[in-house]
OpenMM code with the backbone's topology and positions (N, CA, C; nanometers):
from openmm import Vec3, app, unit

residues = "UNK UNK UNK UNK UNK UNK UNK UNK UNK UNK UNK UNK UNK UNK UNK UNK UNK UNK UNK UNK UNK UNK UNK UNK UNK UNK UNK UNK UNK UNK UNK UNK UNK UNK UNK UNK UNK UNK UNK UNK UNK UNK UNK UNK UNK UNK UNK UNK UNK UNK UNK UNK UNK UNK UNK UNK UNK UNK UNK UNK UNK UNK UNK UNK UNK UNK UNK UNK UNK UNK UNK UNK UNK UNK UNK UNK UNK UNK UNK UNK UNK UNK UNK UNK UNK UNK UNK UNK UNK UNK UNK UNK UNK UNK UNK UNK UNK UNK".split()
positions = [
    Vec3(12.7396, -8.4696, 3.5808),
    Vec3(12.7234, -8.5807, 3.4916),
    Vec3(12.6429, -8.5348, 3.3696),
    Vec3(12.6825, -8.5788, 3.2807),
    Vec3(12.6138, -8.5704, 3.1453),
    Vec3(12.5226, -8.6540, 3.1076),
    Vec3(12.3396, -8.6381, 3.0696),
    Vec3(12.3026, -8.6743, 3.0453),
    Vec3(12.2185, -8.6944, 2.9464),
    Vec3(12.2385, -8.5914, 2.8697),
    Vec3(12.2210, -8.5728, 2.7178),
    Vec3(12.3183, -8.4373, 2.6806),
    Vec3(12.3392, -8.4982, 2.5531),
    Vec3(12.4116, -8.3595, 2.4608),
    Vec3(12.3485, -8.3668, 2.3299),
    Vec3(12.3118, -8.2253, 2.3113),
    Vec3(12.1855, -8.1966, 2.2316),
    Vec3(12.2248, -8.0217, 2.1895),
    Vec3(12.2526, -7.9937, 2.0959),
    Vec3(12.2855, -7.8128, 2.0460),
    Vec3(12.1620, -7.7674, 2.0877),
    Vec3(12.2385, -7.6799, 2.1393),
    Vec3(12.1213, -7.5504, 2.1910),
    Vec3(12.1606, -7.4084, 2.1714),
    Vec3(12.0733, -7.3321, 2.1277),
    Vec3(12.1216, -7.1775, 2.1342),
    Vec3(12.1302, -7.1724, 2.2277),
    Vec3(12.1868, -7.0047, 2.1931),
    Vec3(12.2484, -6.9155, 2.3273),
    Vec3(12.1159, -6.9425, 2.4139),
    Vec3(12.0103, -6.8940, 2.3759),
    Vec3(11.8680, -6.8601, 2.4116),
    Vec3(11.8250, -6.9834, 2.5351),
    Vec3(11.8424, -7.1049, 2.4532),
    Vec3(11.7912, -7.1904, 2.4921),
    Vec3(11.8232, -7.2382, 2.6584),
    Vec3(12.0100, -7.2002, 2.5853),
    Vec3(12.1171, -7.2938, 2.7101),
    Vec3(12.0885, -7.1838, 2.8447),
    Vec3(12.0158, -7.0610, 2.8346),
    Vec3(12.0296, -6.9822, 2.9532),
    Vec3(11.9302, -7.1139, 3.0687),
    Vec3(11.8504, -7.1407, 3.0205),
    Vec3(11.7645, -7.2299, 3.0704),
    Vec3(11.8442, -7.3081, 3.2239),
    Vec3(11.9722, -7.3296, 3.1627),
    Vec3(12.0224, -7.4371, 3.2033),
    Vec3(12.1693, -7.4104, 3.2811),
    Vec3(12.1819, -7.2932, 3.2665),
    Vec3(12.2965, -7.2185, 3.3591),
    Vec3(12.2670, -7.1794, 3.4963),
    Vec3(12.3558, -7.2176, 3.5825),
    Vec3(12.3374, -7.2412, 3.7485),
    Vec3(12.2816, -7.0979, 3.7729),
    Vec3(12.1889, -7.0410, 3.8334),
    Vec3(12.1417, -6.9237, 3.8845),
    Vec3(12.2728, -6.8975, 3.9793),
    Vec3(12.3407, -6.8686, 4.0330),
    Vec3(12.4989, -6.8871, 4.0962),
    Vec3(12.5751, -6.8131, 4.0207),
    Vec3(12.5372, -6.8292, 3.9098),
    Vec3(12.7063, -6.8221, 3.7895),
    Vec3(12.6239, -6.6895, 3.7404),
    Vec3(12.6195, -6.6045, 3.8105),
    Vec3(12.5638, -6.4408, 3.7458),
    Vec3(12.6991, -6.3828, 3.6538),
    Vec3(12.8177, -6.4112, 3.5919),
    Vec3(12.8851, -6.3639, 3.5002),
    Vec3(12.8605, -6.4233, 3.3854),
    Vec3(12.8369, -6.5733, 3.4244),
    Vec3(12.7877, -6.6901, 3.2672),
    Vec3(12.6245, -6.6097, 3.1658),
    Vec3(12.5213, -6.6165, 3.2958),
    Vec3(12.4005, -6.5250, 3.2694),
    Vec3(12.4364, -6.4079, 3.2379),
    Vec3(12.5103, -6.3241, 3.2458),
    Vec3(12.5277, -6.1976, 3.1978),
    Vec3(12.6012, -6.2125, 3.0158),
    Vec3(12.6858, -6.2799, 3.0369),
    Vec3(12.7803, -6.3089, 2.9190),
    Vec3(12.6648, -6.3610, 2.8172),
    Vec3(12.5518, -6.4567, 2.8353),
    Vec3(12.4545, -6.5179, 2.7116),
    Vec3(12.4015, -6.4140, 2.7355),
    Vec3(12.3400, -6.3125, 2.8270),
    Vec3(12.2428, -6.2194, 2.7840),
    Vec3(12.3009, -6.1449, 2.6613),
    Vec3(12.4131, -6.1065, 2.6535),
    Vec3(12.4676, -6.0039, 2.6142),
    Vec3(12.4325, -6.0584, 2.4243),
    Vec3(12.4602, -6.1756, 2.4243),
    Vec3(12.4541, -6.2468, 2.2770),
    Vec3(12.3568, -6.2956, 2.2418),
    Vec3(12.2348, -6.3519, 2.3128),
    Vec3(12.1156, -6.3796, 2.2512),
    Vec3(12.0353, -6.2949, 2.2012),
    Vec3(11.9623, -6.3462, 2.0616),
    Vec3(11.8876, -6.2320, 2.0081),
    Vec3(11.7528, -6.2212, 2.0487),
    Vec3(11.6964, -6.3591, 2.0982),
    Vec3(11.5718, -6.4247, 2.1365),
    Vec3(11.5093, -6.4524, 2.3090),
    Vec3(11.4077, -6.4233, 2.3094),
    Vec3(11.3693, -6.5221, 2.4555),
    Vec3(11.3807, -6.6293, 2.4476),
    Vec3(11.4042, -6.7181, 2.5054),
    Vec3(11.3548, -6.8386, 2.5518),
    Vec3(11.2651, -6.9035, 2.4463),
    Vec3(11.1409, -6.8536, 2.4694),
    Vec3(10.9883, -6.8921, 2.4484),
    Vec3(11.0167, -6.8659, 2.2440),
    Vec3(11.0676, -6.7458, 2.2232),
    Vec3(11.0608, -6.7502, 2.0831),
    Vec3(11.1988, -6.8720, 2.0119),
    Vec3(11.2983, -6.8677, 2.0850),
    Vec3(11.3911, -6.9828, 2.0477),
    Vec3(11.3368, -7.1018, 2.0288),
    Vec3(11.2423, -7.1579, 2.1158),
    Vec3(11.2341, -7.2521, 2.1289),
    Vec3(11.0837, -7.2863, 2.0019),
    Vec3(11.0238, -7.1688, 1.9747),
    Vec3(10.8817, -7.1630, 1.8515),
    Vec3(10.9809, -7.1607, 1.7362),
    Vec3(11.0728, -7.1137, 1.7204),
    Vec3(11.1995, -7.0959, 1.6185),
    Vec3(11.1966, -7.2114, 1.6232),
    Vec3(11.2748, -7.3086, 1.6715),
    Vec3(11.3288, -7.4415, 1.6882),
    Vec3(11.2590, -7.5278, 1.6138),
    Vec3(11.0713, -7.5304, 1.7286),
    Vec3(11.0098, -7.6234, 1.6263),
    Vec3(10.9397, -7.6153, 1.5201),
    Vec3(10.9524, -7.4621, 1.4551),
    Vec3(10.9052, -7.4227, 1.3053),
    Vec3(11.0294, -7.4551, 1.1941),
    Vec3(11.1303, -7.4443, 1.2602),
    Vec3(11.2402, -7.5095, 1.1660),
    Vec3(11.2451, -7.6646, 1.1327),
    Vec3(11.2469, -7.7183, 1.2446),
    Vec3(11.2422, -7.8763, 1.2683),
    Vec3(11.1071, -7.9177, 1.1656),
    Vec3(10.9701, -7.7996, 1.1374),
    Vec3(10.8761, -7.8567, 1.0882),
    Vec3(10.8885, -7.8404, 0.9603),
    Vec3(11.0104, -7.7961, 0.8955),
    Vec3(11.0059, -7.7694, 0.7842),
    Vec3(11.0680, -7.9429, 0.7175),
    Vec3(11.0851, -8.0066, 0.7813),
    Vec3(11.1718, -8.1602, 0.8044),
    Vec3(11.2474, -8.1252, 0.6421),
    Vec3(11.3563, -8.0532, 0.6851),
    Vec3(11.4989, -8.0576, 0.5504),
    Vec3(11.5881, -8.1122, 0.5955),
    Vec3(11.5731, -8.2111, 0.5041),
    Vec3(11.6940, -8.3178, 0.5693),
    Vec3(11.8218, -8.2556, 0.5627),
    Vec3(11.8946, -8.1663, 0.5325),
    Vec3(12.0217, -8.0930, 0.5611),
    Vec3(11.9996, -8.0538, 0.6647),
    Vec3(11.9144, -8.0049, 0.7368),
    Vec3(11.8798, -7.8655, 0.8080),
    Vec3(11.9156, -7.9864, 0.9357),
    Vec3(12.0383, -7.9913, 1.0450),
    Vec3(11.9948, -8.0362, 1.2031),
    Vec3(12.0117, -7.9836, 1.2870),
    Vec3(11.9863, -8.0178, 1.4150),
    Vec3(11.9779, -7.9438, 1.5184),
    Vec3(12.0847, -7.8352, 1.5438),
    Vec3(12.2452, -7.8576, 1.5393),
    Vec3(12.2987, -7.7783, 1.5199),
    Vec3(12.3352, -7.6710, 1.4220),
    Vec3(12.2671, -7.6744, 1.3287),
    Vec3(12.2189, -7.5880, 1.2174),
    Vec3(12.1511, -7.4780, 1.2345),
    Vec3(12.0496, -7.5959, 1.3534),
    Vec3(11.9095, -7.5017, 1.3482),
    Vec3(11.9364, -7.4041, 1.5202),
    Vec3(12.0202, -7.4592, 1.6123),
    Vec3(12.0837, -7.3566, 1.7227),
    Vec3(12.1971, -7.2476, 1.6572),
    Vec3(12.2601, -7.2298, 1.4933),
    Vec3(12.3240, -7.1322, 1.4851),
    Vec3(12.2371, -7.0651, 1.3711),
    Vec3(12.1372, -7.1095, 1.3360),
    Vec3(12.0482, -7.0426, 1.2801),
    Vec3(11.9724, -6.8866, 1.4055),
    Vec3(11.9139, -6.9951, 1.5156),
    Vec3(11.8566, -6.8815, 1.5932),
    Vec3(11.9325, -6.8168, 1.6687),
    Vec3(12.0916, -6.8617, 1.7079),
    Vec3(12.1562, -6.7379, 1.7657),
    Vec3(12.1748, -6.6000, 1.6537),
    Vec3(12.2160, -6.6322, 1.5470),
    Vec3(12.2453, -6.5330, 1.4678),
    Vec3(12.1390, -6.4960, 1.3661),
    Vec3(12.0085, -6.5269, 1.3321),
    Vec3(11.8940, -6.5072, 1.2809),
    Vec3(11.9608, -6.4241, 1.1428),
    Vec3(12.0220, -6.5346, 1.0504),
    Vec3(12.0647, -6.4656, 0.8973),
    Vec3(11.8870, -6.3976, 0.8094),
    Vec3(11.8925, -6.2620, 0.7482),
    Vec3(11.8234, -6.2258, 0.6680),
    Vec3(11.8536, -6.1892, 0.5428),
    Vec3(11.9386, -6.2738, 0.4879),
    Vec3(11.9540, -6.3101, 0.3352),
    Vec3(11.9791, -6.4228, 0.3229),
    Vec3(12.0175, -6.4563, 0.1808),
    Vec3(12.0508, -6.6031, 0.1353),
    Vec3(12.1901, -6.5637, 0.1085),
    Vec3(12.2774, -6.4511, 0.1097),
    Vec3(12.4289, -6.4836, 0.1522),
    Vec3(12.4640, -6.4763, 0.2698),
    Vec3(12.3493, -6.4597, 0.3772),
    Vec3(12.3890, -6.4488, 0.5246),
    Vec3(12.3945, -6.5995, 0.5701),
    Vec3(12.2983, -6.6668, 0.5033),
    Vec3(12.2546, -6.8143, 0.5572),
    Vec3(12.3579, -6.9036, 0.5013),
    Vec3(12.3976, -6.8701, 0.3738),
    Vec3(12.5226, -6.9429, 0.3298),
    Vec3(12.6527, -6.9026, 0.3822),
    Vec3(12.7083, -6.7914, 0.4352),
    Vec3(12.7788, -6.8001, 0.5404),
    Vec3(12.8129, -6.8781, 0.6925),
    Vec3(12.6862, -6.8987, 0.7516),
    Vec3(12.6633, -6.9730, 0.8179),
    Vec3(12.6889, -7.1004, 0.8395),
    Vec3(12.5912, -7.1014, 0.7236),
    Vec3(12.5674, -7.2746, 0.7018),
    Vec3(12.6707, -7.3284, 0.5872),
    Vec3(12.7955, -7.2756, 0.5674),
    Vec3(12.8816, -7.3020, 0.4781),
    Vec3(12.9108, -7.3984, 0.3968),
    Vec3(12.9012, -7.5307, 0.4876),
    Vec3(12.8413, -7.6709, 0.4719),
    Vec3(12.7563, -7.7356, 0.3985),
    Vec3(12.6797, -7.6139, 0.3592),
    Vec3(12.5386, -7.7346, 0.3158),
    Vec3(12.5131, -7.6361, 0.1864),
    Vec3(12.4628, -7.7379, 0.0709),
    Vec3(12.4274, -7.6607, -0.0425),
    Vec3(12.2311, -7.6613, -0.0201),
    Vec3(12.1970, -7.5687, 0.0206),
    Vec3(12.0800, -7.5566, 0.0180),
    Vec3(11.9939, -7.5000, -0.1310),
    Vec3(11.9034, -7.6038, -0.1861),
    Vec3(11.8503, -7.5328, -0.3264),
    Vec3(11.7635, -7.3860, -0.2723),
    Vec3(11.7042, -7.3348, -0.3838),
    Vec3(11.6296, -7.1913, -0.3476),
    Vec3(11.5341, -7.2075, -0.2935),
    Vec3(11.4189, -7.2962, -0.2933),
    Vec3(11.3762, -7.3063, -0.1953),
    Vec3(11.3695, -7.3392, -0.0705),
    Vec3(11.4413, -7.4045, -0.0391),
    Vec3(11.4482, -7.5012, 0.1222),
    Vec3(11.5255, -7.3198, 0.1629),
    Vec3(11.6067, -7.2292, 0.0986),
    Vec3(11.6856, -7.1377, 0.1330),
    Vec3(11.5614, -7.0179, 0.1438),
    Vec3(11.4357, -7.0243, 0.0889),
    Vec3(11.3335, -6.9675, 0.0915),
    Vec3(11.2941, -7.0008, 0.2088),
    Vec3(11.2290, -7.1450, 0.2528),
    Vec3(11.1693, -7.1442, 0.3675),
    Vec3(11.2342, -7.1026, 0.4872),
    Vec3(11.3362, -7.1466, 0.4678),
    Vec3(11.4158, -7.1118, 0.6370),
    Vec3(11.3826, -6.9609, 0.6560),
    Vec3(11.4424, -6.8407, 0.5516),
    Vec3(11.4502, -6.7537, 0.5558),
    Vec3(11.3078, -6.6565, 0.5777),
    Vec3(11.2164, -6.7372, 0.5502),
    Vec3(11.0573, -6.6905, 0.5553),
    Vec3(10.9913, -6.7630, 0.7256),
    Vec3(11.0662, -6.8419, 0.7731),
    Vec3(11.0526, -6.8487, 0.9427),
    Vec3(11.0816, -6.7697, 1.0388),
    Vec3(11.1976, -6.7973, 0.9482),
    Vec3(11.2793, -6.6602, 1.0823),
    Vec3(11.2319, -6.5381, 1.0501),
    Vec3(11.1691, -6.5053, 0.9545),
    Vec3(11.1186, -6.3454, 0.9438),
    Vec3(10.9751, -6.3625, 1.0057),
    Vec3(10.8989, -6.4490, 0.9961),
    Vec3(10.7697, -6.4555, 1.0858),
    Vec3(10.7761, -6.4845, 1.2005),
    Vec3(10.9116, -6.5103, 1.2360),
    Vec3(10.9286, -6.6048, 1.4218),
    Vec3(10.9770, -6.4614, 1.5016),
    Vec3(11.0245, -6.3497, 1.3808),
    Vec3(11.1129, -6.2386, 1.4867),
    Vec3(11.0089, -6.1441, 1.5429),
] * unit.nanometer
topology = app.Topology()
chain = topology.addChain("A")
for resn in residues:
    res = topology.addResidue(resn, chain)
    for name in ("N", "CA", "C"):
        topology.addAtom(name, app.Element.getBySymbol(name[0]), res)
């Protein structure tokens, strides 16, 4: 049963994968860039930046793929016209969160 749906990184969702399913756990190891513990300091240093473009699912393909430019982040985030700064801060988190 489903009882919330909520984006989560790779990082995050290991949390939440059946200890059982050792091919599922192997398959997110292989793609997360982060622990746990730093995904989740990622998460709420992004969230504290409160940019109203910036949401949760933004901010789970932000920390799977941790862009370090401003044409990496606009790849990404293809969607959203971010001005130079809000494209400053993000990019100045994730370099202090890695």
């Amino acid at each position: 049963m489903i009882k919330q749906a909520k984006a989560l990184s790779l990082a995050e969702a290991q949390e939440y994968i059946n200890n059982d399913d050792a091919d599922m756990k192997r398959f997110v190891k292989n793609f997360k860039p982060l622990k746990v513990e730093k995904a989740k300091e990622m998460r709420k240093k992004l969230e504290s930046l409160e940019l109203i473009k910036l949401n949760e699912k933004h901010i789970s393909k932000i920390i799977d793929l941790l862009p370090e430019s401003k044409e990496d982040l606009s790849k990404i985030l293809s969607d959203i016209n971010f001005s130079e700064d809000e494209i400053n801060k993000i990019l100045s988190t994730i370099k202090e969160q890695k």
